[in-house]
N, C-alpha and C positions, 0 to 999 in steps of 0.2 A: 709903401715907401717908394717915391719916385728917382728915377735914375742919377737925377741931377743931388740928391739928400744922400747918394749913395756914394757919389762921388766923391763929396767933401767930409768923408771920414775918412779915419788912419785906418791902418791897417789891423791893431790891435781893438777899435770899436769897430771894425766888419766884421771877425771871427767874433765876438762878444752879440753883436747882435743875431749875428748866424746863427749860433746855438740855442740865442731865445726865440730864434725863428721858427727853428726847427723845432722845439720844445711844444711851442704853441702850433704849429701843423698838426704832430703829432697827438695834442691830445684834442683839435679838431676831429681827427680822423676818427677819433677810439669813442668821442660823445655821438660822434654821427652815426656808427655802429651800433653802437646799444640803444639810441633813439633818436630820430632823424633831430639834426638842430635846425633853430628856426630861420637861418640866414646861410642855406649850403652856398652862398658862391662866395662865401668868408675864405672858402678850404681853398679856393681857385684863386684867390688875391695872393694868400700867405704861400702859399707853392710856388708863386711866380714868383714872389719878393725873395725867395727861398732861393729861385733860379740867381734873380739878379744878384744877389750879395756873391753865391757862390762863382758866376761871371766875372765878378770886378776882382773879385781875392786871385782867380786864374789868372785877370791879365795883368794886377800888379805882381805876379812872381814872374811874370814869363819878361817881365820889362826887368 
């Protein structure tokens, strides 16, 4: 997900998609452990998108 797709959501579809983000990190992480998956820099896109959502939900509360 790109910064600008991240922008033009409310607040209540950033934490919505945050938690499906995390959800899907999360169980990257746990197929990768028990047997390597076939595309590892999936885990490195959805951590970042994981970063950005969590960025934009800090700076709409700090505004």
């Amino acid at each position: 997900m790109k910064q600008n797709e991240i922008k033009d959501l409310s607040v209540a579809e950033l934490q919505e998609k945050l938690s499906q983000t995390k959800k899907t990190y999360n169980d990257l992480k746990m197929a990768h452990a028990i047997s390597p998956i076939e595309n590892p820099l999936q885990i490195r896109s959805v951590r970042r998108t994981v970063a950005r959502l969590t960025t934009e939900l800090s700076k709409r509360e700090q505004q």
